[in-house]
KOLMIPA-700754 format. One record per atom (N, C-alpha, C): x, y, z; residue number from 1; atom name. Coordinates in pm, 1 decimal. Each point is the difference from the previous one (the first is absolute). Example, Ala and Ser with C-alpha at 12.3 -4.5 7.8 and 13.67 -1.06 7.14 Angstrom:
% KOLMIPA-700754
[r [1319.0; -569.0; 780.0]; 1; 'N']
[r [-89.0; 119.0; 0.0]; 1; 'CA']
[r [90.0; 120.0; 0.0]; 1; 'C']
[r [-35.0; 105.0; -72.0]; 2; 'N']
[r [82.0; 119.0; 6.0]; 2; 'CA']
[r [-77.0; 109.0; 73.0]; 2; 'C']
***
This chain:
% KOLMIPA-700754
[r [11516.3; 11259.7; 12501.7]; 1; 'N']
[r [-97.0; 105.7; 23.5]; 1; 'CA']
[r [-85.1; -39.6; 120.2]; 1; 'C']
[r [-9.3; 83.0; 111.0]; 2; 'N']
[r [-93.2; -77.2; 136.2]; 2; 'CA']
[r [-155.2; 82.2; -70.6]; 2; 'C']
[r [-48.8; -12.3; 80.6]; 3; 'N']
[r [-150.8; -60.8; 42.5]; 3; 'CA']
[r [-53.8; 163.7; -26.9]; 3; 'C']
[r [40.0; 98.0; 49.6]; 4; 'N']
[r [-15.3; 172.2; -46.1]; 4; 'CA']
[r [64.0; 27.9; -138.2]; 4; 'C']
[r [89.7; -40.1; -54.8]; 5; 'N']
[r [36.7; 74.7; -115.9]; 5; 'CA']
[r [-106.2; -49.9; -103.1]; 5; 'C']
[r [-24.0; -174.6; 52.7]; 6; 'N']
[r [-73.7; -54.0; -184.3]; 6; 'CA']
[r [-138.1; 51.4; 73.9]; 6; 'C']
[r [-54.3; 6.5; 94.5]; 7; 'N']
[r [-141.1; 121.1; -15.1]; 7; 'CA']
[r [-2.5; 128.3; -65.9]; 7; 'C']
[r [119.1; 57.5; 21.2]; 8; 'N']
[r [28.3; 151.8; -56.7]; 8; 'CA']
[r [34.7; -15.3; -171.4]; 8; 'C']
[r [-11.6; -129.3; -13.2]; 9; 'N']
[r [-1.8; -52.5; -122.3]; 9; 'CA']
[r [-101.4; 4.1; -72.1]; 9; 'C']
[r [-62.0; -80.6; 97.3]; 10; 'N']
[r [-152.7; -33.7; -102.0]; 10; 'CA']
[r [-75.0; 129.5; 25.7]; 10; 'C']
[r [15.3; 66.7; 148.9]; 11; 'N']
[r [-94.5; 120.6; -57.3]; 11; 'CA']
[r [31.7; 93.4; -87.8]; 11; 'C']
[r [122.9; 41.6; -51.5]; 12; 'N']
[r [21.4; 63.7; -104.4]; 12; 'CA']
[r [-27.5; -76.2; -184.5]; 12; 'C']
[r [-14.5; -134.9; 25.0]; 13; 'N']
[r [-60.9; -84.7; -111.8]; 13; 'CA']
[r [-163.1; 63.9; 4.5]; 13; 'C']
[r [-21.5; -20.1; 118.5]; 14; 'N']
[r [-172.1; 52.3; 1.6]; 14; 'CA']
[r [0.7; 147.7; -44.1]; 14; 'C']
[r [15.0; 36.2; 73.5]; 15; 'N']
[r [2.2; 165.7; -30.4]; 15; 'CA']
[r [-41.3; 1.0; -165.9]; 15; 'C']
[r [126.5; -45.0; -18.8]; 16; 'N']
[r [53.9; 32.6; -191.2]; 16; 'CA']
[r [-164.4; -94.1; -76.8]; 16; 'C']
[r [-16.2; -126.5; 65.3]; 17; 'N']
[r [-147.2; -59.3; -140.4]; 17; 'CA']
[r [-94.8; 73.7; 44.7]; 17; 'C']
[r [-46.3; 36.1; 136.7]; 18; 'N']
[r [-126.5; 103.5; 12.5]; 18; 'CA']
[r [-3.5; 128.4; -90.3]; 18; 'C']
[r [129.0; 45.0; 35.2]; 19; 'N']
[r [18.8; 177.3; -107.8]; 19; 'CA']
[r [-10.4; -69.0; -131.6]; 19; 'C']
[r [29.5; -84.4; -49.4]; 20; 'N']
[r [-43.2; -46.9; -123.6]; 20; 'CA']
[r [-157.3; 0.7; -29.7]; 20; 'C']
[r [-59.1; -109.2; 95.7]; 21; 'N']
[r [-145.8; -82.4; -7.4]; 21; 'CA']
[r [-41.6; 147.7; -33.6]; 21; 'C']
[r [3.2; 101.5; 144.3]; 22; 'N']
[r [-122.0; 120.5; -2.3]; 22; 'CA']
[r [59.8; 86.3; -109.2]; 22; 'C']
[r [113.4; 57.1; -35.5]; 23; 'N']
[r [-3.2; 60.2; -162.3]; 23; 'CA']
[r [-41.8; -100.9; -119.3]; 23; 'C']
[r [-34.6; -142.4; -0.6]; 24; 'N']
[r [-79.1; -42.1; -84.0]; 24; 'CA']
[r [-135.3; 40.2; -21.8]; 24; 'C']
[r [-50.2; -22.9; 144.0]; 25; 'N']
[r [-157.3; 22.6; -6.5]; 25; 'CA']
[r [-76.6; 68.9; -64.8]; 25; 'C']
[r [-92.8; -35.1; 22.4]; 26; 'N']
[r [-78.7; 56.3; -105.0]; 26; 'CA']
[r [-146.3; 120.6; 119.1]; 26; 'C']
[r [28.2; 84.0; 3.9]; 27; 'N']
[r [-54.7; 58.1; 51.1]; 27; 'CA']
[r [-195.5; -25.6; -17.6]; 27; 'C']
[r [-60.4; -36.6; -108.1]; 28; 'N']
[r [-111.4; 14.9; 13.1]; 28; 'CA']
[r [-32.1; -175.2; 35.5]; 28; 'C']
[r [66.8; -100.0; -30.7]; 29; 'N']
[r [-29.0; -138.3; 32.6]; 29; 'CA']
[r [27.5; -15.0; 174.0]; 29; 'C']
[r [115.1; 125.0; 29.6]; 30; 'N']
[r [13.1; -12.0; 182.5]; 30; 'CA']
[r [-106.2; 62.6; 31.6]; 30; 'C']
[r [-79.0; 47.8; -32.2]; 31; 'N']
[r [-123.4; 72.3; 59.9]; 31; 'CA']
[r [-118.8; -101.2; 1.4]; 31; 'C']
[r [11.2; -40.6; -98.0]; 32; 'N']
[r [-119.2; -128.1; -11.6]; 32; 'CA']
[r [5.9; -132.4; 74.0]; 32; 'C']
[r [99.7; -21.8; 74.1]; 33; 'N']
[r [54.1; -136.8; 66.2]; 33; 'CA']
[r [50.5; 61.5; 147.7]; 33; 'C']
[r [9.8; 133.2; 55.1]; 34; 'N']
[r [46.7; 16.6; 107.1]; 34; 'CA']
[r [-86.3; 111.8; 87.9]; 34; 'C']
[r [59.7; 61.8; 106.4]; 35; 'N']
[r [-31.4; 122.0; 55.2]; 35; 'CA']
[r [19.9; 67.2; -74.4]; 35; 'C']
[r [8.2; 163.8; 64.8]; 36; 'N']
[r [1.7; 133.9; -79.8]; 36; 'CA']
[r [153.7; 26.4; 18.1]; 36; 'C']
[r [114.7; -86.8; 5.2]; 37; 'N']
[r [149.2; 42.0; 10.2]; 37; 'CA']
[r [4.3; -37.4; -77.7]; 37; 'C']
[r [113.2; 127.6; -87.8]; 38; 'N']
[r [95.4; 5.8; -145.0]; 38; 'CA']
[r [60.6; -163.4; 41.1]; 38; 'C']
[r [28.4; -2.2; -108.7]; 39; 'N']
[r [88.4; -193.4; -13.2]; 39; 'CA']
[r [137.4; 43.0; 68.2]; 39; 'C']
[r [73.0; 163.6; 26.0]; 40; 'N']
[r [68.7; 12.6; 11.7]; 40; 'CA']
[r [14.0; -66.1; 174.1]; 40; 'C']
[r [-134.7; 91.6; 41.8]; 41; 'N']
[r [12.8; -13.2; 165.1]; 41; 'CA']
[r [-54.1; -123.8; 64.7]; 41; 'C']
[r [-71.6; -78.2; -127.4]; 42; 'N']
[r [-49.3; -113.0; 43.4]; 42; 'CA']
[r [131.8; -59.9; 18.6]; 42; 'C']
[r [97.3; -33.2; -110.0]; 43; 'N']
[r [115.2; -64.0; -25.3]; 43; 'CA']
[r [105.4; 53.7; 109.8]; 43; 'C']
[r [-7.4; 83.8; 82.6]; 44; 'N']
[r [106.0; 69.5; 113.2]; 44; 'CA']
[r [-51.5; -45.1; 92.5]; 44; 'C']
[r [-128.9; 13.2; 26.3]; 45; 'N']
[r [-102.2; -107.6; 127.1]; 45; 'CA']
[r [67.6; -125.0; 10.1]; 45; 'C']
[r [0.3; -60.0; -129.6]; 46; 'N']
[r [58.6; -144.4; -13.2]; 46; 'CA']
[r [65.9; 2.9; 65.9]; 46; 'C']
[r [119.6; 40.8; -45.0]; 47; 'N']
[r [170.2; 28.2; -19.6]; 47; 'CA']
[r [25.5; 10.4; 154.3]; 47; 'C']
[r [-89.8; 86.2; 60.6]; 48; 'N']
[r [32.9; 6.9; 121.8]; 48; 'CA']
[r [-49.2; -133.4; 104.7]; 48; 'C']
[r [-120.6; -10.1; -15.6]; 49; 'N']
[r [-35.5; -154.4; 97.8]; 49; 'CA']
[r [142.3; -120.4; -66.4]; 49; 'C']
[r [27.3; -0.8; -121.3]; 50; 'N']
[r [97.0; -129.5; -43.7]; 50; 'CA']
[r [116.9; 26.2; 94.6]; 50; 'C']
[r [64.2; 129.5; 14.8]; 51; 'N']
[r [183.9; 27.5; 45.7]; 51; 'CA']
[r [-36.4; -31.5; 153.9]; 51; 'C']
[r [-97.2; 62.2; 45.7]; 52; 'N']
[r [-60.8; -62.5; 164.5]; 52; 'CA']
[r [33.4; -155.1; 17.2]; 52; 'C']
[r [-55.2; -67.4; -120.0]; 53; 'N']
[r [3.5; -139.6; -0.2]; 53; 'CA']
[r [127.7; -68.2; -7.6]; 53; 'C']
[r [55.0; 48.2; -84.2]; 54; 'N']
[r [160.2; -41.7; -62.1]; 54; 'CA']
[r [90.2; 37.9; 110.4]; 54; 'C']
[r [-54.4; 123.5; 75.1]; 55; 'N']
[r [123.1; 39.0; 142.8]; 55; 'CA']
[r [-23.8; -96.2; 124.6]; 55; 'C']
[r [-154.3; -64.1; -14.4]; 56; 'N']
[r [35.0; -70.9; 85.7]; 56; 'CA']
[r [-5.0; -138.6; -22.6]; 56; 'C']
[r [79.3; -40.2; -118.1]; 57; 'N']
[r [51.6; -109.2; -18.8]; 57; 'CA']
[r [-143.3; -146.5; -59.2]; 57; 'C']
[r [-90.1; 92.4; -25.1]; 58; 'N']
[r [-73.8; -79.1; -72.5]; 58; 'CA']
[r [11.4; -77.0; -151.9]; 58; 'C']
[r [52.9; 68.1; -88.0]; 59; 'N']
[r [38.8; -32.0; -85.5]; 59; 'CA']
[r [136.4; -46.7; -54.2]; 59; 'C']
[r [92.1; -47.4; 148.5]; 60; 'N']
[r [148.8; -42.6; -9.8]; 60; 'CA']
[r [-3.6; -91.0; -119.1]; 60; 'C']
[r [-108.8; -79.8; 9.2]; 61; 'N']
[r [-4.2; -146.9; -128.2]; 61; 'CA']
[r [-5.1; 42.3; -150.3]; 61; 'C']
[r [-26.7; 82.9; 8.7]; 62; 'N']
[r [-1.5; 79.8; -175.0]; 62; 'CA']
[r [152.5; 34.0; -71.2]; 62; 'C']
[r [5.4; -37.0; -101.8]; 63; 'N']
[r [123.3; 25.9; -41.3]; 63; 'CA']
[r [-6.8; 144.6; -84.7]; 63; 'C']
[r [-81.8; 43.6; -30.1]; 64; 'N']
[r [-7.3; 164.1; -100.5]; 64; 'CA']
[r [-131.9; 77.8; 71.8]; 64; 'C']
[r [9.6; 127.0; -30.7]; 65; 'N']
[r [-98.6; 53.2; -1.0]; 65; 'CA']
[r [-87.9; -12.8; -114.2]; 65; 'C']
[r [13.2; -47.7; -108.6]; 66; 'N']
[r [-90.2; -65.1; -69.3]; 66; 'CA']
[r [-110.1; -71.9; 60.3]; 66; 'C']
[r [37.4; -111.4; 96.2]; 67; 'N']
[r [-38.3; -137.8; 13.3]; 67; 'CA']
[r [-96.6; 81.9; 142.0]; 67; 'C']
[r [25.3; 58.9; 77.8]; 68; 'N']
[r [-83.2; 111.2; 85.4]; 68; 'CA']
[r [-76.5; 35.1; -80.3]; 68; 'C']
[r [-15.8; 126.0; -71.0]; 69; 'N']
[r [-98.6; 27.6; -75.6]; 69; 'CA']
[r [-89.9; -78.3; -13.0]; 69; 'C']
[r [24.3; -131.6; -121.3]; 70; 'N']
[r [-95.1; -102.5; -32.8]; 70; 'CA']
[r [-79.2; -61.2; 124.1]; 70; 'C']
[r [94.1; 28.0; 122.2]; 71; 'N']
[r [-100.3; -93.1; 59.6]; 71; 'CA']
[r [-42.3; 122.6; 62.6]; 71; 'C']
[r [-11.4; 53.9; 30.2]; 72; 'N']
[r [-127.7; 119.8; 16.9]; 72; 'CA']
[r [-67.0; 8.7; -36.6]; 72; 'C']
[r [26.8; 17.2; -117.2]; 73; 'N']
[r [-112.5; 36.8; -138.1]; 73; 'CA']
[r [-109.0; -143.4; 35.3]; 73; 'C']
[r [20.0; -135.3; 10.9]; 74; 'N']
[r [-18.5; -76.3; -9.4]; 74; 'CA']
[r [-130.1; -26.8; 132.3]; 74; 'C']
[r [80.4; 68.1; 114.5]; 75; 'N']
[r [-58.5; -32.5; 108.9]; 75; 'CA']
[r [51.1; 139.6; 119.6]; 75; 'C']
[r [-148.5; 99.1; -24.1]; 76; 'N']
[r [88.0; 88.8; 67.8]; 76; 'CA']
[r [-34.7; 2.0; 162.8]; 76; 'C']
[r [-80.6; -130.9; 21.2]; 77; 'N']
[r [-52.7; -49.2; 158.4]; 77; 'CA']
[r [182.9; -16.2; 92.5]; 77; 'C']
[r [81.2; -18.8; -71.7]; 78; 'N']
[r [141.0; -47.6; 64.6]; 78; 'CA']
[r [57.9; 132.6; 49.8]; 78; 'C']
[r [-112.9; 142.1; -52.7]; 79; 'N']
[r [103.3; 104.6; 104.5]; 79; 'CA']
[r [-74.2; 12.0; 113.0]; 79; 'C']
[r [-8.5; 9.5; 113.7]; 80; 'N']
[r [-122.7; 39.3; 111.8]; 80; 'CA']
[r [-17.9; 137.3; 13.7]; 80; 'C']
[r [-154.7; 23.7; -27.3]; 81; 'N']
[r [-64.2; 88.6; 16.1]; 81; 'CA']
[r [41.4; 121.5; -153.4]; 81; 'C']
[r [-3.6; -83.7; -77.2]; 82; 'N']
[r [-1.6; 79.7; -120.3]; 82; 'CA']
[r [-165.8; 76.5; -41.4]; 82; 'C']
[r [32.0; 127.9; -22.9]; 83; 'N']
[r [-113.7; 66.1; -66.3]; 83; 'CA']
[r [12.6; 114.0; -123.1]; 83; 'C']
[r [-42.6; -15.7; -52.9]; 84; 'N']
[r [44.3; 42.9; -128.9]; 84; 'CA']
[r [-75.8; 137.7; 10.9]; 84; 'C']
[r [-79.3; 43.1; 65.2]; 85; 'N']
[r [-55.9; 106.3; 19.9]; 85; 'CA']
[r [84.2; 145.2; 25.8]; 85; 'C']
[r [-54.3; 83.3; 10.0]; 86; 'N']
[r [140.4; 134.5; 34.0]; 86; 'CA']
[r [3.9; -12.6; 155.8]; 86; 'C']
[r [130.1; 57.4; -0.8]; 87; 'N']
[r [3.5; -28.4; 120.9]; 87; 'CA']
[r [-50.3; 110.5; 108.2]; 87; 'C']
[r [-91.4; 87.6; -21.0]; 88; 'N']
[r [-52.1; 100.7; 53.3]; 88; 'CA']
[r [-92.7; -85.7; 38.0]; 88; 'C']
[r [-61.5; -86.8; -41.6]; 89; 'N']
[r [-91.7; -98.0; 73.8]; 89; 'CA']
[r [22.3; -139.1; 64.7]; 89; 'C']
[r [92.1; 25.2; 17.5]; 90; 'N']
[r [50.9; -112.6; 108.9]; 90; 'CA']
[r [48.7; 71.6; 84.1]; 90; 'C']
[r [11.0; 92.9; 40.9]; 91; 'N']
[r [78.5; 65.2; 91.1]; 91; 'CA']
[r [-74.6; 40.3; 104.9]; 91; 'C']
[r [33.4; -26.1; 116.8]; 92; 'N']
[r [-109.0; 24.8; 173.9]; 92; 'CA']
[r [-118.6; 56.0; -46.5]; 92; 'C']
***
């Protein structure tokens, strides 16, 4: 498998535990710990800064999208310029 397929790997590993994480959530505990985005769009915000990351070969060392996740979750300073905010306010 080269170097594009096992990314197209793990981002479809990601994809699949985020759609998990945010249909877990708990809608009134994401309100109390975050911005004003559903866990859905918070969790697609994610989803999207992580596959940015994974395409460009940041996360080659990871063996699952599991092991991504966790370390996100863990430390989400490792994506640049992450904001969890909507993105109507980050925008020009």
């Amino acid at each position: 498998m080269n170097a594009m397929e096992r990314r197209q790997e793990l981002i479809d590993q990601v994809k699949e535990e985020y759609a998990n994480i945010a249909s877990a959530a708990s809608q009134q505990h994401f309100h109390q710990t975050t911005t004003e985005l559903t866990p859905e769009g918070y969790y697609e915000k994610l989803l999207g800064a992580v596959i940015t990351e994974i395409e460009a070969g940041n996360f080659d060392n990871c063996r699952s999208g599991t092991e991504i996740v966790n370390k996100v979750a863990a430390d989400k300073s490792i994506l640049p310029g992450w904001d969890p905010r909507p993105l109507d306010w980050i925008l020009y």
